[in-house]
PAZAPA-4460 file (N, C-alpha, C; in steps of 0.05 Angstrom, whole numbers, plus 32768, in hexadecimal, padded with zeros to 4 digits):
% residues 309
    n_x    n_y    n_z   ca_x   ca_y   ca_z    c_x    c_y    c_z   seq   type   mol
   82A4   7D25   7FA9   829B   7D0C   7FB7   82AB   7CF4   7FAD     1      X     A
   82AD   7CFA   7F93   82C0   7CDE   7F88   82D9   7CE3   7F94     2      X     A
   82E5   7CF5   7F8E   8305   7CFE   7F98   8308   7CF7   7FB7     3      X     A
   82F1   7CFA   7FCD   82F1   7CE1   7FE7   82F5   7CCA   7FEA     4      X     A
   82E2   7CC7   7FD8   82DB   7CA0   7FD2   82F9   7CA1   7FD1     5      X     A
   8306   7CA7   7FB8   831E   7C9C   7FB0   8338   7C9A   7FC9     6      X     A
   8334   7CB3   7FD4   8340   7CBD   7FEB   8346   7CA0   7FFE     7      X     A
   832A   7CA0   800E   8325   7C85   801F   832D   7C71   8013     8      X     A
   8329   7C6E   7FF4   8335   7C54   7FE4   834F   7C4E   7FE9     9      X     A
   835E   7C59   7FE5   837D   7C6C   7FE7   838E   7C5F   8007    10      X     A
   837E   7C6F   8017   838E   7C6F   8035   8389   7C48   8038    11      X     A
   836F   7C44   8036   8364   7C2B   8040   836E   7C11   8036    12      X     A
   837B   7C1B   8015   838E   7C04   8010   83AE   7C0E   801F    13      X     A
   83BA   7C22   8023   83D1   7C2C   802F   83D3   7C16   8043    14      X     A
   83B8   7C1E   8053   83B6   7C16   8074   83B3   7BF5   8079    15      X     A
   83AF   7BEA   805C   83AE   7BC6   805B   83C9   7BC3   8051    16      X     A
   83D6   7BC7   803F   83F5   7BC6   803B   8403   7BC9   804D    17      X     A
   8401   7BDC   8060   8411   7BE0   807D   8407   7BC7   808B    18      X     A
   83FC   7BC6   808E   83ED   7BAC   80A6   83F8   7B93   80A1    19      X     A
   83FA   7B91   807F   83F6   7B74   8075   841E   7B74   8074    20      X     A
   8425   7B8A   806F   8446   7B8A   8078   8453   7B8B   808F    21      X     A
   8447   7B95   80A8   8442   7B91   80BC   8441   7B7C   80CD    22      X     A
   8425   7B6D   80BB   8429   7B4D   80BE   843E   7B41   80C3    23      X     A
   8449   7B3F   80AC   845A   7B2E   809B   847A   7B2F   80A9    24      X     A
   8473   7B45   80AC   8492   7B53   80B4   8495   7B45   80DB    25      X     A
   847F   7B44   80E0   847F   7B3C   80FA   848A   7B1F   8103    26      X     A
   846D   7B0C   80E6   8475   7AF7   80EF   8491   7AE9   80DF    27      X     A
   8498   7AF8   80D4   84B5   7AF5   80CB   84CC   7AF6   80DC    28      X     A
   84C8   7B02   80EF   84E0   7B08   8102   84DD   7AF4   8116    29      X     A
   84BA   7AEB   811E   84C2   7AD6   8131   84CD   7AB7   8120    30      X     A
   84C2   7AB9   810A   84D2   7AA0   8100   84EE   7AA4   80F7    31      X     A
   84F4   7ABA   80F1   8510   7ABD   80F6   8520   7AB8   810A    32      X     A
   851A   7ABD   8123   8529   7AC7   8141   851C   7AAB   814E    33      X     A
   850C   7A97   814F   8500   7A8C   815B   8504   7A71   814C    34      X     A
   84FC   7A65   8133   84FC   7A4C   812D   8517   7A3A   812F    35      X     A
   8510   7A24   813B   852B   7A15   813E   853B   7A15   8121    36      X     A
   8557   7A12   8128   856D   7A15   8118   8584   7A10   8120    37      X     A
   8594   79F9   8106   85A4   79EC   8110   85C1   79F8   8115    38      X     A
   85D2   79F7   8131   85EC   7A05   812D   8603   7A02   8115    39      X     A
   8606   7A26   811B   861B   7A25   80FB   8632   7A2B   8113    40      X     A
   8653   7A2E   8102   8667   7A2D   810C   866D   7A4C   8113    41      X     A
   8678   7A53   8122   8679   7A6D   812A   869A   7A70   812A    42      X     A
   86A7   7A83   8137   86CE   7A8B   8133   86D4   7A7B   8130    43      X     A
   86E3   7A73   811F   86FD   7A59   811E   870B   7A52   812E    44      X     A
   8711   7A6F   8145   871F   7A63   8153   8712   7A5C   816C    45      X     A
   86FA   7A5B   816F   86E9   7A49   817D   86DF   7A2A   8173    46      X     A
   86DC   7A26   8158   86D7   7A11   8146   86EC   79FF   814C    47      X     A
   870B   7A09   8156   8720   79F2   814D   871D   79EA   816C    48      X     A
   871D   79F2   817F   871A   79E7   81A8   8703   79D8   819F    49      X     A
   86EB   79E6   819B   86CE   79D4   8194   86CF   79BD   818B    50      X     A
   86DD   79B9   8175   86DC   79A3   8164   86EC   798F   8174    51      X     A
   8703   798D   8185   8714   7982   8196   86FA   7983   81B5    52      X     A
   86EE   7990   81BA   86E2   7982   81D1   86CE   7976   81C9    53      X     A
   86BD   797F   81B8   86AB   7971   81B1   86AF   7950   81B2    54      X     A
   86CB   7948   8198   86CB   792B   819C   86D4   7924   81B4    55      X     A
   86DD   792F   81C5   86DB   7922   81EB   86C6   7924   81F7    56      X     A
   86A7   7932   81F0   869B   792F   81F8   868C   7918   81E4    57      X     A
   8691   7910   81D7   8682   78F4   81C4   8691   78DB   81D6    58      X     A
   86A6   78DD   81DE   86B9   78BC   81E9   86B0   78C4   8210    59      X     A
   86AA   78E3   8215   86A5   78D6   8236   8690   78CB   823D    60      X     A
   8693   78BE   8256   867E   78AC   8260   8663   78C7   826E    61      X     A
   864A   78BB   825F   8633   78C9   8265   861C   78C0   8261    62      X     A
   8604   78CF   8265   85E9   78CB   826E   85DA   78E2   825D    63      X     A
   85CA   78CE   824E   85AC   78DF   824B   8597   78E1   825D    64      X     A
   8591   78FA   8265   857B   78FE   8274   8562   7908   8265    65      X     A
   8543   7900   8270   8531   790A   825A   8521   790F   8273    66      X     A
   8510   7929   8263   84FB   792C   8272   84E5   7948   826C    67      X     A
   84C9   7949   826C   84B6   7956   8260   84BD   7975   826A    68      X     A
   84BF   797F   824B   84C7   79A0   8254   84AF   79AF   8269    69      X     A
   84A6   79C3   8274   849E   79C8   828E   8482   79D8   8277    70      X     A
   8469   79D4   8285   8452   79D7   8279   8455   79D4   8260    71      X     A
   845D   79C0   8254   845A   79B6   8238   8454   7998   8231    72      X     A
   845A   798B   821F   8458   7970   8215   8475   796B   8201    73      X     A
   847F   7979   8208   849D   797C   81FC   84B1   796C   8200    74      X     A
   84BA   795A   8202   84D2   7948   8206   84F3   7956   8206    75      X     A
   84F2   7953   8217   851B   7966   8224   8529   794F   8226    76      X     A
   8545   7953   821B   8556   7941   821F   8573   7951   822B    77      X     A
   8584   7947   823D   859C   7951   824A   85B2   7936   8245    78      X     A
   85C8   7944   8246   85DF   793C   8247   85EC   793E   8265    79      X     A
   85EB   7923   8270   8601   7920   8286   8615   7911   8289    80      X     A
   862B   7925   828B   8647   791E   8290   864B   791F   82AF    81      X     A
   864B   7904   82BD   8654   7903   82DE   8676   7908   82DC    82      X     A
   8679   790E   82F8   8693   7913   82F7   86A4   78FF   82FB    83      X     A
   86BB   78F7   82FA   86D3   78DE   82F1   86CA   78D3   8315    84      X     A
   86D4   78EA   8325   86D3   78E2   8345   86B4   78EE   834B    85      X     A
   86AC   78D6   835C   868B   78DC   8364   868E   78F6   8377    86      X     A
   866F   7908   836E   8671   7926   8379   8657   792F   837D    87      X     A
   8649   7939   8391   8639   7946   8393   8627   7965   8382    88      X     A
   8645   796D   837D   8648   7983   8370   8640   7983   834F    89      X     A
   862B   7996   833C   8621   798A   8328   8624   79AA   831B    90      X     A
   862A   79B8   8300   8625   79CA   82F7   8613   79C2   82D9    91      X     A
   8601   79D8   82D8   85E8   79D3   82C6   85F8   79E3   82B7    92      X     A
   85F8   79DB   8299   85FE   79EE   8282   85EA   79F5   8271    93      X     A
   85E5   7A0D   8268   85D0   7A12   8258   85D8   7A23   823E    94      X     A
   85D2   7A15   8228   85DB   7A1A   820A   85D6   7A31   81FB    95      X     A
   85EB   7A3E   81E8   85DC   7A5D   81DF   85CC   7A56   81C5    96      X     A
   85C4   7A63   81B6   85A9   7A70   81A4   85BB   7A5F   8190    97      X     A
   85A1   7A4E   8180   85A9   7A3B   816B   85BB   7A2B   8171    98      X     A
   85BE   7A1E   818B   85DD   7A0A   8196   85D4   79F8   81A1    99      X     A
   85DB   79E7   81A8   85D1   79CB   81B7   85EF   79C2   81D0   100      X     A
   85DF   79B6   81E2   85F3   79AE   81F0   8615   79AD   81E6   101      X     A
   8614   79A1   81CF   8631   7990   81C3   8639   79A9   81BE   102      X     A
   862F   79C4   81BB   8640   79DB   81B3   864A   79E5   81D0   103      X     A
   8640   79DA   81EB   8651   79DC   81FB   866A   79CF   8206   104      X     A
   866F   79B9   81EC   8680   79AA   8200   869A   79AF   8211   105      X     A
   86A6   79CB   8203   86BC   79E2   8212   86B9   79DB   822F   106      X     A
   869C   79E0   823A   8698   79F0   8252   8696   79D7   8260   107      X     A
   8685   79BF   824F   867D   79A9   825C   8696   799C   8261   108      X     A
   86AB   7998   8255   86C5   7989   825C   86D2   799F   827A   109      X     A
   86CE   79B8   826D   86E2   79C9   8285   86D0   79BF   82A3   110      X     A
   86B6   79C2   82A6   86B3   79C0   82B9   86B4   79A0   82C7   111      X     A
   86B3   798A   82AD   86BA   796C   82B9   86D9   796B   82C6   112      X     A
   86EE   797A   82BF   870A   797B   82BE   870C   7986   82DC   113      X     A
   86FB   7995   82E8   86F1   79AB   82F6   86F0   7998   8311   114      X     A
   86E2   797C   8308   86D9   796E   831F   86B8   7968   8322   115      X     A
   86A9   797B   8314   868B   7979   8319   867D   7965   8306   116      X     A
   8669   795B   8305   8656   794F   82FD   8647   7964   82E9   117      X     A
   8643   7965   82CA   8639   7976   82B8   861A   796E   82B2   118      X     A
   860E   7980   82AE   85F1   7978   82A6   85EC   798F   828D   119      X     A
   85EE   7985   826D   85EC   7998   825E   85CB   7992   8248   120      X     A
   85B5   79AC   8254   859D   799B   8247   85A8   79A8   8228   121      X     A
   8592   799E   821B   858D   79A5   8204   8570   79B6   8204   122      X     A
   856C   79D1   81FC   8553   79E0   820B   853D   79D9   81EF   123      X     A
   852C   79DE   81F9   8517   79DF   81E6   851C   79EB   81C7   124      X     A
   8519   79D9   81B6   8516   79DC   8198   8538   79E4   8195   125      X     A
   8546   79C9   819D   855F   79D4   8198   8568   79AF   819F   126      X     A
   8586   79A3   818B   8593   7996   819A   8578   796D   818F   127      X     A
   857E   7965   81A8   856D   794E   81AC   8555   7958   81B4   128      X     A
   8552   7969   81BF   8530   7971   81CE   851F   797D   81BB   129      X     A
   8507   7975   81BD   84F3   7981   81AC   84E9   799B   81AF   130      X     A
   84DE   79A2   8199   84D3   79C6   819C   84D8   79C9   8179   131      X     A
   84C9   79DD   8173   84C2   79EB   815F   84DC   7A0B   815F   132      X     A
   84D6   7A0E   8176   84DC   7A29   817C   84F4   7A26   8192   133      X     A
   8513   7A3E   8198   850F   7A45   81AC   8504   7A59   81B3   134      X     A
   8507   7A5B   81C8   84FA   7A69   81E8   850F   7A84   81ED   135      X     A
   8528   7A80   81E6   853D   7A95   81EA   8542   7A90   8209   136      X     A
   8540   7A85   8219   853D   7A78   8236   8525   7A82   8248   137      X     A
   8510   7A8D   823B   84F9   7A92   824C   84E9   7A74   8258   138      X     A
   84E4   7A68   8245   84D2   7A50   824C   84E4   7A45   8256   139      X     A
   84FB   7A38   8249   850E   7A28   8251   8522   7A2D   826D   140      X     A
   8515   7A4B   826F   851C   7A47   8299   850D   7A3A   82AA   141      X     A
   84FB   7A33   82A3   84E6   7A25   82B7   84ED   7A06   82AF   142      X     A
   84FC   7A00   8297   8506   79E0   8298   851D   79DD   82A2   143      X     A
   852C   79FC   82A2   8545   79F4   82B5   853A   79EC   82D5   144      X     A
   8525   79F6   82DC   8521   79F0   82FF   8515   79DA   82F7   145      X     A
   850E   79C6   82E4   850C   79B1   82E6   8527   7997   82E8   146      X     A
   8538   79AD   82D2   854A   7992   82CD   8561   7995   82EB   147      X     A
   855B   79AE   82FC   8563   79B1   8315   855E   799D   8325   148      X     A
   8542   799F   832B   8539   7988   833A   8540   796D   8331   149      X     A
   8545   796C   8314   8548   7948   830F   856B   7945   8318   150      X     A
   8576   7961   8317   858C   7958   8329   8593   7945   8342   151      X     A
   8583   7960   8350   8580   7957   8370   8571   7938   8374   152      X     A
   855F   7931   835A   854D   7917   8366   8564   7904   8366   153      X     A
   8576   790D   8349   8586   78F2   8341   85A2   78ED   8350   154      X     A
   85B1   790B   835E   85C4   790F   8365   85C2   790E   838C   155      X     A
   85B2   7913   8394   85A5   7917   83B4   85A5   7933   83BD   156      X     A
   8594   7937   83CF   858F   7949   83D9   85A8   7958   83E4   157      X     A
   85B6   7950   83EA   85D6   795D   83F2   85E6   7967   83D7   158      X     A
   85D7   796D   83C3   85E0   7971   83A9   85E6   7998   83AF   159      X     A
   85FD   7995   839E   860C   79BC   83A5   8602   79BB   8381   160      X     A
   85F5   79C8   8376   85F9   79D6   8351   85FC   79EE   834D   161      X     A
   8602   79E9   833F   860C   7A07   832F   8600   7A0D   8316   162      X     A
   85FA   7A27   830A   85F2   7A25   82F5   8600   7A36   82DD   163      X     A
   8604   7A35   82C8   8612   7A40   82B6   860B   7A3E   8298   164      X     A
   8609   7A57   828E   860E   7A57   8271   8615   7A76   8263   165      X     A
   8612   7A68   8244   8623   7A80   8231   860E   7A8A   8222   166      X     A
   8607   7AA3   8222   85FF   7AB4   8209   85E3   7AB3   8213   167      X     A
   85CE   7A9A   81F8   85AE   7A9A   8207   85AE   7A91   8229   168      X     A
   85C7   7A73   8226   85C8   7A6A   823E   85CC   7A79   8254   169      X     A
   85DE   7A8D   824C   85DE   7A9F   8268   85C3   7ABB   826E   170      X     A
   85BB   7AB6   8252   859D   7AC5   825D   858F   7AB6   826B   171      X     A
   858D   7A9E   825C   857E   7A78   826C   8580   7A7F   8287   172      X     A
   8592   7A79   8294   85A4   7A75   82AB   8596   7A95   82C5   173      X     A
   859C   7AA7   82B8   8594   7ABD   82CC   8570   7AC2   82C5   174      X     A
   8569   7AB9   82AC   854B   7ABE   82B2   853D   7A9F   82CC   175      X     A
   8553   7A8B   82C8   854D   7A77   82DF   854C   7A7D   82F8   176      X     A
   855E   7A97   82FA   8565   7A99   8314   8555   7AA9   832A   177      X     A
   8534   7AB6   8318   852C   7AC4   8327   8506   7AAC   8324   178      X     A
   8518   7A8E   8327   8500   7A84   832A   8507   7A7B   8343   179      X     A
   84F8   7A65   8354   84F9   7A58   836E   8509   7A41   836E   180      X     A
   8521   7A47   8375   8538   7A29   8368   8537   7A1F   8389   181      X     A
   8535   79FC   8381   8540   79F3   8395   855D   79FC   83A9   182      X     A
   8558   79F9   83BD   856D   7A02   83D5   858D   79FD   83CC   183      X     A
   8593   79E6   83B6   85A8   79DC   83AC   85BC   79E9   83A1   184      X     A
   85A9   79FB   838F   85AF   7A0E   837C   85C5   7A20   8389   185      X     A
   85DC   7A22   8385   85F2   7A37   839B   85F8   7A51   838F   186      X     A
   85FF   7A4F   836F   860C   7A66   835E   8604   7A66   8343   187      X     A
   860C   7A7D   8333   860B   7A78   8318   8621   7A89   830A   188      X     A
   8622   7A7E   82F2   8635   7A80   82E3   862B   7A91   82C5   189      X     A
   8626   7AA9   82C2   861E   7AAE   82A6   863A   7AB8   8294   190      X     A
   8633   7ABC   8277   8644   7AC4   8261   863A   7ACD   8250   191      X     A
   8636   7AE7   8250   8627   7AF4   8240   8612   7AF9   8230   192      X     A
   8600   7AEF   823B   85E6   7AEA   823F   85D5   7B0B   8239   193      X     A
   85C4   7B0E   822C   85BA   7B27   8223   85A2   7B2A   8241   194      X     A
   859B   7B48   8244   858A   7B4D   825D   856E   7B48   825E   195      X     A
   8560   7B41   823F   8544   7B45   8236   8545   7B3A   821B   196      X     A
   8531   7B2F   8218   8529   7B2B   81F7   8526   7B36   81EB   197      X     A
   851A   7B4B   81F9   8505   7B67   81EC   8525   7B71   81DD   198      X     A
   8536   7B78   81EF   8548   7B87   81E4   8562   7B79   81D6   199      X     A
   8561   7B61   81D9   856E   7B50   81C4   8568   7B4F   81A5   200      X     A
   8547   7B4A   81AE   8541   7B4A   8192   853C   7B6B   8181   201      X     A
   8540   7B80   8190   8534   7B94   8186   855E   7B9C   817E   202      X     A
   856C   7B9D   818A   858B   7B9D   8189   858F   7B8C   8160   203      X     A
   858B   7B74   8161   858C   7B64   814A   8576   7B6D   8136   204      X     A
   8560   7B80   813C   854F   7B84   8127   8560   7B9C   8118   205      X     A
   8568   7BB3   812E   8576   7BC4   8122   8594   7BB9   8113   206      X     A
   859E   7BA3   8121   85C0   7BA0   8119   85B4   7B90   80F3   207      X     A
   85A6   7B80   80F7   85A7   7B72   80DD   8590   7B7A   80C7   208      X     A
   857F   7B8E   80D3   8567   7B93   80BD   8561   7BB1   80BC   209      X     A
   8575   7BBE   80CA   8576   7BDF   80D0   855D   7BED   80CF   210      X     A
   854C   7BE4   80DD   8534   7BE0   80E2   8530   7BEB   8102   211      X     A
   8521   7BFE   810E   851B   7C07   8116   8503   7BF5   8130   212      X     A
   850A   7BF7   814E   84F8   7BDD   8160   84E0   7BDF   815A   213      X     A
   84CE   7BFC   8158   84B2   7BFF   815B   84A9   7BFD   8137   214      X     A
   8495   7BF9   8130   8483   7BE7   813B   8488   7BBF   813C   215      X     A
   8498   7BBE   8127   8499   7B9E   8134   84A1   7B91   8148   216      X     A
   84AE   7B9B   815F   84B9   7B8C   8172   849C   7B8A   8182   217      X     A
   848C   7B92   8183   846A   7B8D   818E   845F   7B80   817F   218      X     A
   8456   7B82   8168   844E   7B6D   8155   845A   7B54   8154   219      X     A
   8474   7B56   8154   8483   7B36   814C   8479   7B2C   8172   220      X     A
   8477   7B3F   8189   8474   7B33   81A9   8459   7B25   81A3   221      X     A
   8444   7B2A   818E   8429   7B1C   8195   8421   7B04   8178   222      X     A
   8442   7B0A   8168   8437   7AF2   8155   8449   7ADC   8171   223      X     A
   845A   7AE4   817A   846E   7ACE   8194   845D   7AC1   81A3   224      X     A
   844C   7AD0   81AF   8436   7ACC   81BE   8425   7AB1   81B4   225      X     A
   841F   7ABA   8192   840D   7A9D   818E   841D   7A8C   8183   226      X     A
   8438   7A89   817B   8445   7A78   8170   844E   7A71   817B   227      X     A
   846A   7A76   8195   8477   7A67   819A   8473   7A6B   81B9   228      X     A
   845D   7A71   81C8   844E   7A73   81E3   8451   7A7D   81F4   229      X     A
   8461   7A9B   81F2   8469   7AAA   8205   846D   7AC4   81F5   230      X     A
   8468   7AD9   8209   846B   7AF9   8203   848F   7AFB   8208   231      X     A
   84A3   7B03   81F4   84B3   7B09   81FB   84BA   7B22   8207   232      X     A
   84A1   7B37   8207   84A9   7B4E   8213   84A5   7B44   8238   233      X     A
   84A8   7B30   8241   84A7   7B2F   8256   84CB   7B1B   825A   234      X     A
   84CF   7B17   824F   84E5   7B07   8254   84FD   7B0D   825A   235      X     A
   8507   7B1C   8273   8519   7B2F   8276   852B   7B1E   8288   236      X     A
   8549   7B1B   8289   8552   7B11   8297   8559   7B25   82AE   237      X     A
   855F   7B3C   82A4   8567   7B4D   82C4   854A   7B56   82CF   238      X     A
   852E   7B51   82CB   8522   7B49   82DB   8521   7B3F   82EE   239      X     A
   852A   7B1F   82DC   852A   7B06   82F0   8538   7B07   82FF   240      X     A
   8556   7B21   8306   856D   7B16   8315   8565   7B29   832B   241      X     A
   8555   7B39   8325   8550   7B4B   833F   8535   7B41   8353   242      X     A
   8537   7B23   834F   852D   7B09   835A   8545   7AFC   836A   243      X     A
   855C   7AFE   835F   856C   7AE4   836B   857C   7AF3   837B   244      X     A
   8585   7AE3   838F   858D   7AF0   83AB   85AB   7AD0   83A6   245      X     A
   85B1   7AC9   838A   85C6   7AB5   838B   85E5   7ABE   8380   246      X     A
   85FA   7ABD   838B   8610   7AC6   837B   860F   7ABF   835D   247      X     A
   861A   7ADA   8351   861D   7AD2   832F   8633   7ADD   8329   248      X     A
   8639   7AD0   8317   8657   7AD9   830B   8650   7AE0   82ED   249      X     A
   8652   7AFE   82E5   864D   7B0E   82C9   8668   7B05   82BB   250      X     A
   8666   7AF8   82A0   867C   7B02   8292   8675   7B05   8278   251      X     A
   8684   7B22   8262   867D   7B25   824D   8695   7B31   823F   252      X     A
   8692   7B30   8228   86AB   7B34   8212   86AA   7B57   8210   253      X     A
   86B5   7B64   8213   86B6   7B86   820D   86B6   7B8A   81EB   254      X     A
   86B5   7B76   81E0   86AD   7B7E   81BE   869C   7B70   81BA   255      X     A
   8688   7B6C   81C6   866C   7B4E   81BD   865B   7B65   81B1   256      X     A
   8658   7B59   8193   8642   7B6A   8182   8628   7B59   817E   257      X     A
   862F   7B43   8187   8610   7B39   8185   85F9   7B3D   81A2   258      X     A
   8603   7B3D   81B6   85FB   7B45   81D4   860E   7B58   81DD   259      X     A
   8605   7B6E   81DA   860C   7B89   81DF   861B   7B88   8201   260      X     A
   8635   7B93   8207   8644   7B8F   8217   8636   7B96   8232   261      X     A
   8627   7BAA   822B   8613   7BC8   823B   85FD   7BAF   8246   262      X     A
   85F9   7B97   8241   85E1   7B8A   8245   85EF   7B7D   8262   263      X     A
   8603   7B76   826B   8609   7B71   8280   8609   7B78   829E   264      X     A
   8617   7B99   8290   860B   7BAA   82AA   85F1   7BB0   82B6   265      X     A
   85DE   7BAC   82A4   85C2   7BA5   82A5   85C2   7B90   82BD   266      X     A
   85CD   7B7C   82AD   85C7   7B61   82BC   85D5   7B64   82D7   267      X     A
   85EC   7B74   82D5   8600   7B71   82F5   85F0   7B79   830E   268      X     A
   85D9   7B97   8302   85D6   7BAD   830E   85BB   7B9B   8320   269      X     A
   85B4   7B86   8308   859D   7B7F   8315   8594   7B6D   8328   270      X     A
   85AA   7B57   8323   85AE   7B46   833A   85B1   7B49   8359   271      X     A
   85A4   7B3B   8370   85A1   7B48   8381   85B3   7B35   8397   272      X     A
   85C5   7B28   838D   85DD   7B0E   839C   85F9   7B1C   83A3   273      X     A
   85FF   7B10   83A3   861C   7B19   83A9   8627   7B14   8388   274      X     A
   8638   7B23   8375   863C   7B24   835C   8656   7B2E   8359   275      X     A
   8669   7B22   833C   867D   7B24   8335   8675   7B26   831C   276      X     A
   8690   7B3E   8312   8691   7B3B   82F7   86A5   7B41   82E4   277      X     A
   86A1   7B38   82CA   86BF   7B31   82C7   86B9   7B41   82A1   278      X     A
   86CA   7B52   8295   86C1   7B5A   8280   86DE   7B59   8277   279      X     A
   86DB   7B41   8253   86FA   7B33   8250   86F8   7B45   8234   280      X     A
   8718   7B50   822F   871D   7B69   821F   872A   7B58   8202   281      X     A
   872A   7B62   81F5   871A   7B5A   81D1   871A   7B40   81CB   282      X     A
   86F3   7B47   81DC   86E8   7B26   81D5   86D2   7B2F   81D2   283      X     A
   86C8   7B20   81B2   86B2   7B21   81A9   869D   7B0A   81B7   284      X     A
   8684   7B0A   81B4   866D   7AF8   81BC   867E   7AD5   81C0   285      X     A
   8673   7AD7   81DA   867B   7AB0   81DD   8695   7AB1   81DF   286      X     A
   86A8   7AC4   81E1   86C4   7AB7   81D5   86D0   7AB6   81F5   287      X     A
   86C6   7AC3   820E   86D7   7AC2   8221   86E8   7AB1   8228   288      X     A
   86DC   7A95   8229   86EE   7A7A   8227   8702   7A76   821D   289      X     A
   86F8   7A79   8201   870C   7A79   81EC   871F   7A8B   81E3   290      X     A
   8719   7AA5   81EE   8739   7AB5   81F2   8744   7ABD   820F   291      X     A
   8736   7AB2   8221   8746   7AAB   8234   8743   7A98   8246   292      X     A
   8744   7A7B   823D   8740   7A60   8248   874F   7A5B   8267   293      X     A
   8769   7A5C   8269   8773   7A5A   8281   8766   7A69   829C   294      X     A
   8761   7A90   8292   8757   7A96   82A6   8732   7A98   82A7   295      X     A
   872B   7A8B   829A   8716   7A85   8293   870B   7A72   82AB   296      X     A
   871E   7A59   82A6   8722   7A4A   82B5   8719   7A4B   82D8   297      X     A
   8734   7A5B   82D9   8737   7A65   82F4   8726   7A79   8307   298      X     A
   871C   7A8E   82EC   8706   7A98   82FF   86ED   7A84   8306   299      X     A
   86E4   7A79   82EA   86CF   7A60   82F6   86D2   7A4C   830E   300      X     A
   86E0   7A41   830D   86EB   7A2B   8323   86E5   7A42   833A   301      X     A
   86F5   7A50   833A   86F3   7A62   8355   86DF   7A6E   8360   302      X     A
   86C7   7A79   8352   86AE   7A7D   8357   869F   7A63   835D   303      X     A
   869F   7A4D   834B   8690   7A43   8359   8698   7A2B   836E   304      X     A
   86B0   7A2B   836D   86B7   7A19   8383   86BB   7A2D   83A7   305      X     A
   86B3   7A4A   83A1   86A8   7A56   83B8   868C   7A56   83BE   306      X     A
   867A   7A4F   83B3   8663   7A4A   83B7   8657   7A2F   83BB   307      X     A
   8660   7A19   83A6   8659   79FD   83A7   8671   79ED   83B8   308      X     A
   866B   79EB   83DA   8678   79DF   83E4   866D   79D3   83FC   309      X     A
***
């Protein structure tokens, strides 16, 4: 009878050490993967273009735009760069994981150079805009169809946009795309943008903590749930694209170890528009630009100056 007691003693503390590690281990990953954090410098040889557009994006002529993130009390702030010659034509940029607008200014100059009018927000808990947290672009798709609309209010109804981004932004961007965008909306532009959270974050649990998805990638989905206000097991961008009926243009690096190359075809397969895609050979995460700028260039311009016209 004692040798039970002890037994039950035994398992019952086992079964609170598991739990209470379990815990811990959960809500560790969402404050890992989730709490805002300020950008660090990534390849050098993206740091030395960056550092040169950046200060042209400090001397061009521009606009702060502000406005309340979408079911929140959150304060958003955007960067607008109009174009030199007045244009109808507007491309939305949307920033990757730990980055703020100013880490786009590559894209934001190429596309002012381009001719268009730039709108680069800063997403929730990132940049000038407030938040605790990001979103990874789940929440912060529903402020893109806001800062859509503050296009069209501010630009007119005859407004052509485009939408575009890199990495989260291009998850941003295609989980936008399977919401109800104004008529304006013509194309989009992604860059390697992961297909799901679920499998983003379960990809980075194994790459950096060799750690195995089950059981925390459910646990860390319902500490997300109360902390930073959304289930990421719902946050799928090739979901959202087998919603959109809008041209997109895929592009990804064939050596990206941080968003798995394989996450694209996901995304290509799922889209339901007319789609291009473009997969640039030894290029790690983000670098398409930056190892191949000219035709970088040219495929952009050319996609979307077939759609926004």
């Amino acid at each position: 009878m004692v040798k039970n007691k002890w037994w039950r003693y035994l398992l019952g503390t086992l079964v609170i050490i598991l739990l209470g590690g379990l815990a811990y281990g959960s809500n560790y990953l969402v404050d890992f993967a989730f709490t805002r954090k300020d950008p660090t410098p990534s390849i050098a040889k993206k740091e030395r273009v960056l550092v040169r557009d950046q200060a042209w994006l400090k001397k061009v002529r521009k606009q702060t735009w502000t406005q309340m993130a979408a079911n929140s009390d959150l304060k958003l702030k955007a960067t607008y760069v109009p174009a030199t010659k007045k244009t109808n034509k507007t491309i939305v940029v949307a920033h990757g994981y730990h980055e703020n607008h100013g880490r786009m200014a590559s894209y934001i100059r190429m596309f002012h150079n381009l001719g268009y009018n730039v709108l680069a927000p800063d997403d929730r808990g990132a940049g000038q805009s407030q938040g605790k947290y990001t979103t990874f672009g789940w929440l912060d798709r529903l402020d893109y169809v806001k800062w859509i609309q503050l296009v069209v209010k501010k630009t007119g109804q005859d407004a052509q946009i485009g939408l575009f981004g890199v990495s989260m932004g291009g998850a941003t961007v295609m989980m936008t795309s399977g919401e109800r965008l104004p008529r304006q909306v013509k194309a989009i532009i992604e860059d390697c943008g992961y297909d799901s959270v679920e499998n983003e974050l379960t990809y980075q649990l194994k790459n950096l903590f060799a750690l195995p998805k089950q059981p925390l990638i459910t646990t860390a989905s319902w500490v997300a749930r109360f902390k930073v206000g959304f289930d990421f097991l719902h946050a799928s961008a090739a979901e959202q694209l087998k919603h959109n009926h809008l041209p997109v243009f895929f592009i990804h690096g064939d050596q990206d170890k941080y968003v798995p190359t394989k996450m694209v075809y996901q995304n290509y397969r799922a889209s339901q528009g007319p789609k291009q895609l473009w997969i640039t050979k030894k290029t790690a995460h983000a670098m398409s630009y930056y190892n191949y700028p000219h035709v970088y260039r040219t495929k952009t311009a050319a996609f979307f100056a077939k759609y926004l016209n």
